[in-house]
ZAKE-467490 format. One record per residue: residue in three letters; x, y, z of N, C-alpha, C, O in turn. Coordinates in steps of 0.001 Angstrom, whole numbers, padded with zeros to 6 digits. Layout:
BEGIN
+------+---------+---------+---------+---------+---------+---------+---------+---------+---------+---------+---------+---------+
: code :     n.X :     n.Y :     n.Z :    ca.X :    ca.Y :    ca.Z :     c.X :     c.Y :     c.Z :     o.X :     o.Y :     o.Z :
+------+---------+---------+---------+---------+---------+---------+---------+---------+---------+---------+---------+---------+
:  ALA :       X :       Y :       Z :       X :       Y :       Z :       X :       Y :       Z :       X :       Y :       Z :
...
+------+---------+---------+---------+---------+---------+---------+---------+---------+---------+---------+---------+---------+
This chain:
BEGIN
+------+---------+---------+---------+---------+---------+---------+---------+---------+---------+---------+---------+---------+
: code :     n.X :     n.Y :     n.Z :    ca.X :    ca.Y :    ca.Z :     c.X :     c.Y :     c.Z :     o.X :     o.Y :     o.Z :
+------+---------+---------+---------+---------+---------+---------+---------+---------+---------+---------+---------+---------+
:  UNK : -012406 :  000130 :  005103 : -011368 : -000861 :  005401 : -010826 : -001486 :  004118 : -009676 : -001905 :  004252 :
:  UNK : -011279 : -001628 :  003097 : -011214 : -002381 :  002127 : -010476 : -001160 :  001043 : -009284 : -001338 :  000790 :
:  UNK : -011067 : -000125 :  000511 : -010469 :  000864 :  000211 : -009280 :  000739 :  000432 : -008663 :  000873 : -000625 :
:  UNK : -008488 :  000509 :  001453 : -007167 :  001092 :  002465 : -006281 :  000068 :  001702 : -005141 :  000477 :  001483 :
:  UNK : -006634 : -001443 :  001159 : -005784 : -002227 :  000873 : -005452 : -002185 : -000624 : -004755 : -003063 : -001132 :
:  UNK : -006075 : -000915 : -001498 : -006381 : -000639 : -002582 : -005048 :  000222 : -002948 : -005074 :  001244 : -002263 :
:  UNK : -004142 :  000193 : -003598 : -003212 :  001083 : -003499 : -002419 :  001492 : -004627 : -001742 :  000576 : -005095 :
:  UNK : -002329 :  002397 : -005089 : -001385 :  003034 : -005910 :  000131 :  002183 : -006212 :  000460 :  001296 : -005425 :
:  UNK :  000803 :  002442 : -007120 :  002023 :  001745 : -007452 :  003149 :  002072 : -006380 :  003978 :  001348 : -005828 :
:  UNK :  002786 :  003843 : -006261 :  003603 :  004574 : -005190 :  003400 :  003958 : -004004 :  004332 :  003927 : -003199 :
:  UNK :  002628 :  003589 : -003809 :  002157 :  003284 : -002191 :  002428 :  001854 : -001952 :  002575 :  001241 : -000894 :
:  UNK :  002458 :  001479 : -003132 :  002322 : -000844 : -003477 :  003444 : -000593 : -002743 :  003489 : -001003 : -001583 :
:  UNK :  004923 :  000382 : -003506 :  006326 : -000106 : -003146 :  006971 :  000433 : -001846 :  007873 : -000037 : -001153 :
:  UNK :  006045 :  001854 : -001696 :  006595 :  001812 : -000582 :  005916 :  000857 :  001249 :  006390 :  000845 :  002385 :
:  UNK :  004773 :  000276 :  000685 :  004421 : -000715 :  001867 :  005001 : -002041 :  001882 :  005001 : -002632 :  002961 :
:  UNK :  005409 : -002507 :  001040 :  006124 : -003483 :  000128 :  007356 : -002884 :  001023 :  007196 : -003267 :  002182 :
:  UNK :  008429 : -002146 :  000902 :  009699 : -002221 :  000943 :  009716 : -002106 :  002844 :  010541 : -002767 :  003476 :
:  UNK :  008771 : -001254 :  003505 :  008573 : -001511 :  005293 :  008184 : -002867 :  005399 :  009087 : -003481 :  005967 :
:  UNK :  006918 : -003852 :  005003 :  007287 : -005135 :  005195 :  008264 : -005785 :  005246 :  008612 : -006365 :  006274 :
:  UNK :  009126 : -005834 :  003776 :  010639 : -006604 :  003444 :  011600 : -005610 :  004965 :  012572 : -006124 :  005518 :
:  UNK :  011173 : -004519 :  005284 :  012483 : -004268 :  006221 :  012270 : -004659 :  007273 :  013144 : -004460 :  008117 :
:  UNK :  010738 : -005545 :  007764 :  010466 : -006364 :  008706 :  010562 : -008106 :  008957 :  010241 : -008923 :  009820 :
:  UNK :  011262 : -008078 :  007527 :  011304 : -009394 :  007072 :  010480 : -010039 :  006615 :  010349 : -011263 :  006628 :
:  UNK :  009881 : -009282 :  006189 :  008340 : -010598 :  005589 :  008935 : -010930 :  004657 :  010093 : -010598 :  004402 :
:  UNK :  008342 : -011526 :  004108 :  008644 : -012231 :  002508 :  007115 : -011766 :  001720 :  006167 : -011740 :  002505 :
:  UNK :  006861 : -011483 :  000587 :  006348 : -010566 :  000000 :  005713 : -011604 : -001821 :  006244 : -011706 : -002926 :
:  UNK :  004503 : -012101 : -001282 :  004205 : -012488 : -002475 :  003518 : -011850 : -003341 :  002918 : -010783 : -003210 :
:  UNK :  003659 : -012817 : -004618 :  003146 : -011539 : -005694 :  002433 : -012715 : -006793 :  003039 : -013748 : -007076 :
:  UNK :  001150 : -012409 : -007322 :  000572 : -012676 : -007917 : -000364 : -011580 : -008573 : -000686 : -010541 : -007995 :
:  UNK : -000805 : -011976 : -009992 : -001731 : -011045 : -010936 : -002977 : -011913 : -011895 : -003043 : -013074 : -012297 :
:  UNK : -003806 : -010825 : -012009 : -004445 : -011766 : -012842 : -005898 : -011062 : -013236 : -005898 : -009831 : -013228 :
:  UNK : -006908 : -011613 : -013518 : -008114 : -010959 : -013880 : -009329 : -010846 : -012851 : -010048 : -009954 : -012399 :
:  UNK : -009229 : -011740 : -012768 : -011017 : -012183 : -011195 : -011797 : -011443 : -011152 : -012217 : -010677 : -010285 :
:  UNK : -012126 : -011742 : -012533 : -013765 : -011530 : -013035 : -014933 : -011618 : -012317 : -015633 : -010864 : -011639 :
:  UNK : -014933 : -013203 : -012802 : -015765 : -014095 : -011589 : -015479 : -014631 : -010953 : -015255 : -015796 : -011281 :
:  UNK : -015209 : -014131 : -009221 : -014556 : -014860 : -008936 : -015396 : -016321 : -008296 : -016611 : -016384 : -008106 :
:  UNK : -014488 : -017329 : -008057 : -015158 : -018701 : -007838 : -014082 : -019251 : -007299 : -013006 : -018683 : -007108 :
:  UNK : -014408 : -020568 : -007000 : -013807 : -021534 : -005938 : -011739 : -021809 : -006294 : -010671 : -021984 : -005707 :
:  UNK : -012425 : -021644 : -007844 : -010893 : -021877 : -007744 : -009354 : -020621 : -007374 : -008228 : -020677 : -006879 :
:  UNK : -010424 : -019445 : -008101 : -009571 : -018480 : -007385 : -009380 : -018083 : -005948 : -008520 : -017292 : -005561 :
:  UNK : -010424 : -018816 : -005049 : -010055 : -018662 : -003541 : -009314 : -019625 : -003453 : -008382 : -019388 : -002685 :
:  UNK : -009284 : -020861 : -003993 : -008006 : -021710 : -003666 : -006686 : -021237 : -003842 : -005859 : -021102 : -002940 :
:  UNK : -006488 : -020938 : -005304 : -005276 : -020205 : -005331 : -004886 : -019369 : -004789 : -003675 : -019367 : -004567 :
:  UNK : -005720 : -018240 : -004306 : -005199 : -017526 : -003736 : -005036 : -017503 : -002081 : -004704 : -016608 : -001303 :
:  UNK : -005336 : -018586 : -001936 : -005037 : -018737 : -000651 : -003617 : -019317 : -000596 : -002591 : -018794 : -000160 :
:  UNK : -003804 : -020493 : -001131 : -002374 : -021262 : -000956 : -001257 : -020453 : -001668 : -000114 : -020901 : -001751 :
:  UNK : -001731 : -018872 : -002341 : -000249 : -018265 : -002808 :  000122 : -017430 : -001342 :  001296 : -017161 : -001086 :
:  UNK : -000995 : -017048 : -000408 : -000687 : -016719 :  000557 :  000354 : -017183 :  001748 :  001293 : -016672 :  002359 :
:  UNK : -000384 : -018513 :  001731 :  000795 : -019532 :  002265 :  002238 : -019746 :  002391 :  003013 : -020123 :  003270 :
:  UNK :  002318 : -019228 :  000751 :  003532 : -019395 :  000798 :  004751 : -018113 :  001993 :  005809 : -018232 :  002612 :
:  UNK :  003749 : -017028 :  001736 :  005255 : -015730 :  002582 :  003478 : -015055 :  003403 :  002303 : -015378 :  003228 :
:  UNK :  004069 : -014183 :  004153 :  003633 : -013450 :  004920 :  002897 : -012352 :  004427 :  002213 : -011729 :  005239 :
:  UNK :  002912 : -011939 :  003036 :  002173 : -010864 :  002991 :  001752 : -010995 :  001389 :  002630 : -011316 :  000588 :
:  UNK :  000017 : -010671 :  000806 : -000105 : -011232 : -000848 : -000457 : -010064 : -001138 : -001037 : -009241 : -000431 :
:  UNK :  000050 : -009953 : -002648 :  000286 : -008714 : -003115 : -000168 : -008877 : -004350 :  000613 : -009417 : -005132 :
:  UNK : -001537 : -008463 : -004870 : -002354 : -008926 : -006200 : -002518 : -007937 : -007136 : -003006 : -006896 : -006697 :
:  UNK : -002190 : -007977 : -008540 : -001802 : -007007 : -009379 : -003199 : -007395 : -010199 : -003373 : -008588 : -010448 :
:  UNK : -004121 : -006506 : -010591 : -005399 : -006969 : -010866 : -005328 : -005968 : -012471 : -004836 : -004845 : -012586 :
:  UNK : -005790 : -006560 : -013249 : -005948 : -005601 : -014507 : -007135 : -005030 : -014592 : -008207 : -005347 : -014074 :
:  UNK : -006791 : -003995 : -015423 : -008119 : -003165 : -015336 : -008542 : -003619 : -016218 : -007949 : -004478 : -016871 :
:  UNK : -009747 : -003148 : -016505 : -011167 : -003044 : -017434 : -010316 : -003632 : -018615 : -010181 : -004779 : -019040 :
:  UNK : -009652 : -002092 : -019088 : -009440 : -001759 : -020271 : -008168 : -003209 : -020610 : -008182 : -003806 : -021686 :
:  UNK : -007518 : -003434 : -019872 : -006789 : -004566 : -020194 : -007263 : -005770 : -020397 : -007079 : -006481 : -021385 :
:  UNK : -008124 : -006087 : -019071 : -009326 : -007370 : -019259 : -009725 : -007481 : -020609 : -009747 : -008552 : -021216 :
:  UNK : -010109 : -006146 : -021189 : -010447 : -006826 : -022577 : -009774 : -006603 : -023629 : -010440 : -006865 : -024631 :
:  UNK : -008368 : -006099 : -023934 : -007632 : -006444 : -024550 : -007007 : -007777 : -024348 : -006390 : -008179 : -025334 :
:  UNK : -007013 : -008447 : -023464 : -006694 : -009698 : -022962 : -008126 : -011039 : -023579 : -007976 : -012070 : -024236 :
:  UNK : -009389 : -010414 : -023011 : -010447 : -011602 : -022817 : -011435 : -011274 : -023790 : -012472 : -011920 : -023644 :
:  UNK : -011429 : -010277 : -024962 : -012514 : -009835 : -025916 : -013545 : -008769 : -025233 : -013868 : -008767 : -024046 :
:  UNK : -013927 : -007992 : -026100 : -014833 : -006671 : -025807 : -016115 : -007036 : -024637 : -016734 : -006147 : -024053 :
:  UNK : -016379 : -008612 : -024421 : -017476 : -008531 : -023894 : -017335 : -008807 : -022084 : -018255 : -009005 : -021289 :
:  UNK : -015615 : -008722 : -021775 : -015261 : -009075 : -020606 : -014377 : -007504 : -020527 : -013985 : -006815 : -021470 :
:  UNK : -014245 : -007256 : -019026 : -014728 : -007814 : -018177 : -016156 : -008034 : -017683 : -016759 : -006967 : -017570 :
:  UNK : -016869 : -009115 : -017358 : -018296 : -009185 : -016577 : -018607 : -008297 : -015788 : -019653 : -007649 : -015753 :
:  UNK : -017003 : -008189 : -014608 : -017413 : -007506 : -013061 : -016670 : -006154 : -013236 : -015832 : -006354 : -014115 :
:  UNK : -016598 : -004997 : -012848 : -015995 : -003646 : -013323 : -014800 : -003414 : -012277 : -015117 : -003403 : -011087 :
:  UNK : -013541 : -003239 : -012597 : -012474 : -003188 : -012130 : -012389 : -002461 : -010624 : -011441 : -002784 : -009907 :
:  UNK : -013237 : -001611 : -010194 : -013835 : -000960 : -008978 : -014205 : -002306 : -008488 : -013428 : -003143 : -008028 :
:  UNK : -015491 : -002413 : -008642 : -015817 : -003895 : -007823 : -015136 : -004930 : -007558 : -015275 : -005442 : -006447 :
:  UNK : -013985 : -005649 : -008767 : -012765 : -006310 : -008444 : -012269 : -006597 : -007511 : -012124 : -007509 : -006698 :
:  UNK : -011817 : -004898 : -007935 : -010716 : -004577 : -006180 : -011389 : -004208 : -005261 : -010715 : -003924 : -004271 :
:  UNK : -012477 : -004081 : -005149 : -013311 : -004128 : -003472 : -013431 : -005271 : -003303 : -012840 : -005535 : -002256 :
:  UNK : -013919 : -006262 : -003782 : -013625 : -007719 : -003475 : -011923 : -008729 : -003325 : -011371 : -009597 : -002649 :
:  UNK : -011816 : -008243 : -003953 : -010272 : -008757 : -004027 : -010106 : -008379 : -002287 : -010311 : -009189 : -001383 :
:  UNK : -009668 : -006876 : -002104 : -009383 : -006334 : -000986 : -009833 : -007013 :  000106 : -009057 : -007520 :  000917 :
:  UNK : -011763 : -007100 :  000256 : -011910 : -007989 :  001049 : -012026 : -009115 :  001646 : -012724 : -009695 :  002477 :
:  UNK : -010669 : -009328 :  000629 : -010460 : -010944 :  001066 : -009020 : -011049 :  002083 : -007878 : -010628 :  001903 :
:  UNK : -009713 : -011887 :  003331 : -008614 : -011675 :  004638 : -007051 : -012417 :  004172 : -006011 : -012489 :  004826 :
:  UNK : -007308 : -012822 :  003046 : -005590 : -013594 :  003008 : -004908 : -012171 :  002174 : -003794 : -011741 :  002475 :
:  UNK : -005707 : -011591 :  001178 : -005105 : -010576 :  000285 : -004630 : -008802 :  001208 : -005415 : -008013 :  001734 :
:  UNK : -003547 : -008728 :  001122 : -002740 : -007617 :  001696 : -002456 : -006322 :  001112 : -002209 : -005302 :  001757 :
:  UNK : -002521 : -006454 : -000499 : -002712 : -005275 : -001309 : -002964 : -006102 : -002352 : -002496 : -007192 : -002681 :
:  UNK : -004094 : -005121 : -002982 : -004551 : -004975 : -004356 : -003659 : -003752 : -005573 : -003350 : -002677 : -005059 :
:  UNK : -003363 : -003909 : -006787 : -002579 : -002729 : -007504 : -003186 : -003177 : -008551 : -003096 : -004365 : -008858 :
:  UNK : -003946 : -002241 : -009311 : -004301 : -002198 : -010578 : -003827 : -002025 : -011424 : -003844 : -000807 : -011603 :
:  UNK : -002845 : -002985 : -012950 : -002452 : -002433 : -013747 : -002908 : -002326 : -014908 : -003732 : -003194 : -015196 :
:  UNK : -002598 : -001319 : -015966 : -003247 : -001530 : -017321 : -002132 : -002242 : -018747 : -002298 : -002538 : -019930 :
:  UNK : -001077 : -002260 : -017821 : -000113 : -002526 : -019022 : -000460 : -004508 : -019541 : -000922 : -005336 : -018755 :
:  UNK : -000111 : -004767 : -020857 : -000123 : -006073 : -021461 :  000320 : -007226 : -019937 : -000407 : -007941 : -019249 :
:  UNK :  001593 : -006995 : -019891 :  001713 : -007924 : -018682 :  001806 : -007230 : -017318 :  001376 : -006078 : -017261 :
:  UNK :  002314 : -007789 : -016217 :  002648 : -007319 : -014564 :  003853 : -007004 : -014897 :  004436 : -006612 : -013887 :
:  UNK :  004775 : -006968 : -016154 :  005982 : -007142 : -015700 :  006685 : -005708 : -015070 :  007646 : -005732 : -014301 :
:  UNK :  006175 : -004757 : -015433 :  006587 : -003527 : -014924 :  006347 : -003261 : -013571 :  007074 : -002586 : -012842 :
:  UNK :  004995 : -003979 : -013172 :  004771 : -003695 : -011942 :  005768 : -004820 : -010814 :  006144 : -004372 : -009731 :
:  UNK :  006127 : -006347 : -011253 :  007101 : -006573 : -010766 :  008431 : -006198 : -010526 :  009194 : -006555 : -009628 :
:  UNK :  008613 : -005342 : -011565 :  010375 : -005230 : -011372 :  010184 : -003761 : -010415 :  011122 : -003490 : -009665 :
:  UNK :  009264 : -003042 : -010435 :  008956 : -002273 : -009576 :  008913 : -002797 : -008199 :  009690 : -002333 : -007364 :
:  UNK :  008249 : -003529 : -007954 :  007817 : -004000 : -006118 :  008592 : -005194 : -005419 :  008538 : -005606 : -004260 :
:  UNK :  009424 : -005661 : -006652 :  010507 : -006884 : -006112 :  009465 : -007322 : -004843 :  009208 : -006885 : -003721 :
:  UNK :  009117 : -008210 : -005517 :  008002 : -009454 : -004841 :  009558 : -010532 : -004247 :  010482 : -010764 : -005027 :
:  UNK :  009548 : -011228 : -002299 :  010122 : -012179 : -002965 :  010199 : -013568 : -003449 :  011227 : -014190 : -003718 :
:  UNK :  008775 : -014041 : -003538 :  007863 : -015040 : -004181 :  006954 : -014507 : -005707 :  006008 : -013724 : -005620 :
:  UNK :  007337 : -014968 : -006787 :  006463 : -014799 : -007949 :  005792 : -016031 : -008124 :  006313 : -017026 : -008628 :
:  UNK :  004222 : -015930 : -007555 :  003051 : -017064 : -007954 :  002354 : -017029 : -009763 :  002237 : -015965 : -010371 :
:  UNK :  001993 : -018302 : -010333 :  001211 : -018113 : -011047 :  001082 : -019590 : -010884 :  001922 : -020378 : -010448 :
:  UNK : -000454 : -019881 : -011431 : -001410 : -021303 : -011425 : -000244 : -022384 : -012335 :  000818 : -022099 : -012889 :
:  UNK : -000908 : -023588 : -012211 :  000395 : -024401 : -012516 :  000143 : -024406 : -013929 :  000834 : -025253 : -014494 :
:  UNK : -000701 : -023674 : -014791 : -001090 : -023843 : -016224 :  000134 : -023014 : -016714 :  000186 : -022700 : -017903 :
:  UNK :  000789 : -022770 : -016143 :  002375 : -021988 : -016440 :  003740 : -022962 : -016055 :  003829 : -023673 : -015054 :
:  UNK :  004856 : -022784 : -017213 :  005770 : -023156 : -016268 :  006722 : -021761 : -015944 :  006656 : -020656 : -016483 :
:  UNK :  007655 : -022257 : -014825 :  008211 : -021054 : -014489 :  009624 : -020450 : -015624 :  010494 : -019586 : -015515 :
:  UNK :  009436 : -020931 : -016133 :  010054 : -020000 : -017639 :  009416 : -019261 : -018333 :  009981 : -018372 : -018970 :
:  UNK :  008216 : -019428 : -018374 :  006777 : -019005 : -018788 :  005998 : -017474 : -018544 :  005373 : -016718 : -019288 :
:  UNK :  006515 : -017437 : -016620 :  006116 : -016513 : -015861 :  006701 : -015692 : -016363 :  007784 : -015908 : -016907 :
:  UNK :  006061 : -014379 : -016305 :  006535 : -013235 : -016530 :  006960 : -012565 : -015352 :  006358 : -012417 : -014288 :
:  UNK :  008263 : -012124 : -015756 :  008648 : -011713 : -014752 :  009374 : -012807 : -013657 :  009785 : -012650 : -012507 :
:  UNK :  009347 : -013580 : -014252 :  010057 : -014674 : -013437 :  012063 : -014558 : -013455 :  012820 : -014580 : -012484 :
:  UNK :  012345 : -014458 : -014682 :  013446 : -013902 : -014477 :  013974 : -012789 : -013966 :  015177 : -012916 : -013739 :
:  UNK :  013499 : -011683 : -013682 :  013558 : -010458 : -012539 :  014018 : -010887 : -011067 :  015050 : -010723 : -010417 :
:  UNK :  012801 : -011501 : -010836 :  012203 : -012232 : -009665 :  013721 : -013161 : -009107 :  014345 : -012932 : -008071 :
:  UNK :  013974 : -014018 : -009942 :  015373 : -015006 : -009335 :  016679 : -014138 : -009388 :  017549 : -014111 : -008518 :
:  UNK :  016665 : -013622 : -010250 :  017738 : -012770 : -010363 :  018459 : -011706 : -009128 :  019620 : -011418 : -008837 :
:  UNK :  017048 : -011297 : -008579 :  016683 : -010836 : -007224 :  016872 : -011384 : -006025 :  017022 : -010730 : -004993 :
:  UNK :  016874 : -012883 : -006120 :  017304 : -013661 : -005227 :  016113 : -014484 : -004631 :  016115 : -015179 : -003615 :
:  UNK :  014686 : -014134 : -005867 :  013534 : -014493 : -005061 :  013156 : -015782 : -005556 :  014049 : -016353 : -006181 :
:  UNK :  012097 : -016374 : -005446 :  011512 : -017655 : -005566 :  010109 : -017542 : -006954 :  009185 : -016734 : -007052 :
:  UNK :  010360 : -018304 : -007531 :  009094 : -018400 : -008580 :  008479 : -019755 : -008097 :  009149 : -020732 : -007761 :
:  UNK :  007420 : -019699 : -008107 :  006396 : -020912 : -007718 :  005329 : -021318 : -008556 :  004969 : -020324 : -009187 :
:  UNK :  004492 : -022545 : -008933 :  003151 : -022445 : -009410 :  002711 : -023364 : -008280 :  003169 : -024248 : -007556 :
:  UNK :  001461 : -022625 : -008531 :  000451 : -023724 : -007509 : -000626 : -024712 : -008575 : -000783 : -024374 : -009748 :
:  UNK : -001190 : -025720 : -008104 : -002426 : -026790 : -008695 : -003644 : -025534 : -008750 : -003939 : -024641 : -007955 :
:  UNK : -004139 : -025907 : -009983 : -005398 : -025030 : -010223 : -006099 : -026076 : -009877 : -005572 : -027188 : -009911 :
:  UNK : -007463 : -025902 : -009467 : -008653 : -026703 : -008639 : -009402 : -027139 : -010184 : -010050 : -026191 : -010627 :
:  UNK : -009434 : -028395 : -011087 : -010179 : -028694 : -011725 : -011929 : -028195 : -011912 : -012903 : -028269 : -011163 :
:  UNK : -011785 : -027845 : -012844 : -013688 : -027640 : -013642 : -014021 : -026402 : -013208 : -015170 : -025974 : -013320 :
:  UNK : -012872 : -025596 : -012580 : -013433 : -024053 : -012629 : -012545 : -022762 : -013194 : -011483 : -022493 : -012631 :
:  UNK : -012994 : -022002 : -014281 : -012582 : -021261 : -014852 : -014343 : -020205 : -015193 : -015524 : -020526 : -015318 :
:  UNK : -013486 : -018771 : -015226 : -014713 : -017874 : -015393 : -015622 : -018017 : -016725 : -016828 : -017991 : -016970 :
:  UNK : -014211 : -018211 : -017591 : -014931 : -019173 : -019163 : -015869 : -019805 : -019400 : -016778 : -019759 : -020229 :
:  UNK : -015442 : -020749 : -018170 : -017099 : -021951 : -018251 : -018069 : -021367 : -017640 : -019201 : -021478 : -018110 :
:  UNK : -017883 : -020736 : -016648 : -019014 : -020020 : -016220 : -020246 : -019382 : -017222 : -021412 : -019708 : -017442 :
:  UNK : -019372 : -018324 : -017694 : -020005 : -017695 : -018705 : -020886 : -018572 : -019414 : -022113 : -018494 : -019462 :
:  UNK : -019950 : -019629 : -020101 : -020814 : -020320 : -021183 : -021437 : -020736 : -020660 : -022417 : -020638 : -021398 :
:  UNK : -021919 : -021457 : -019428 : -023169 : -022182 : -018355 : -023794 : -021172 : -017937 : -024559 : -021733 : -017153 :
:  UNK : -024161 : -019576 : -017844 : -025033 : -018847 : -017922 : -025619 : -018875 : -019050 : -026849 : -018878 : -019036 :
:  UNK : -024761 : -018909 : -020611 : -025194 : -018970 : -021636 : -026376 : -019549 : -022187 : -027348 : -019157 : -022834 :
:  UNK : -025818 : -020961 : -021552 : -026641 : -021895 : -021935 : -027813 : -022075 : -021380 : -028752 : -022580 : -021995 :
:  UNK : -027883 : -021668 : -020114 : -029351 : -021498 : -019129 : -030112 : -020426 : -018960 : -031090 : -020346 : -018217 :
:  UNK : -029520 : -019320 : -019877 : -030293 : -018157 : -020188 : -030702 : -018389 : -021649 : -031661 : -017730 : -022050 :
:  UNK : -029967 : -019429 : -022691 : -030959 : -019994 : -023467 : -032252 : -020675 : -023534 : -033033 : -020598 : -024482 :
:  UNK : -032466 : -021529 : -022164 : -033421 : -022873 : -021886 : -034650 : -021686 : -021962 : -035829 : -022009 : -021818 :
+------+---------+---------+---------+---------+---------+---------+---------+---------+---------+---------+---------+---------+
């Protein structure tokens, strides 16, 4: 079941474009979710909220750590997206390896572009695509005192004691 929500770029746009011809509205968010924790179920719930169907662009491995240093990712991009997937608000998972989503947005014309409010929407990538399109850019409130960062370092520190 979870597998099934796992999908190719080919497959992102063409399930993506039968939704939009059902009218959904088609959100789109990306990101790492390492570890995941409280705050990424918040967000990603309330990006759900916003349209009918969430559409999560997850980086791989190899990007995670061109992005987060050689010693991330923690969780392996397989496991990710089996978790990601089985989460009941998330509708497709797409793995990319490129620097940003932006290819994979202008590909799947999302018509909501989410990112946490630690962005503004000039910021977003891919945000100009996105309006241009006729769609909506949004940020949502990140949930204070949780990031995978701190995590780490609070294993750190208690696998020091």
């Amino acid at each position: 079941m979870t597998e099934s929500k796992i999908l190719s770029l080919t497959e992102a746009k063409q399930q993506i474009e039968q939704w939009q011809s059902e009218g959904k509205k088609i959100v789109f968010t990306n990101g790492c979710f390492d570890i995941v924790h409280l705050g990424h179920i918040d967000y990603l719930e309330k990006a759900r909220n916003l349209g009918d169907k969430l559409v999560l662009g997850l980086n791989t491995d190899a990007s995670v750590r061109r992005l987060k240093g050689e010693s991330r990712p923690v969780i392996n991009e397989y496991a990710r997206s089996r978790m990601m997937a089985a989460m009941s608000f998330i509708d497709a998972v797409i793995l990319f390896d490129e620097p940003t989503p932006k290819e994979l947005i202008e590909t799947l014309c999302p018509n909501i572009l989410v990112k946490g409010d630690d962005y503004t929407v000039e910021n977003i990538v891919g945000s100009d695509f996105v309006i241009a399109n006729g769609g909506e850019v949004k940020t949502i409130s990140l949930v204070k005192g949780y990031s995978t960062s701190s995590i780490i370092q609070k294993i750190k520190l208690i696998s020091n004691d």
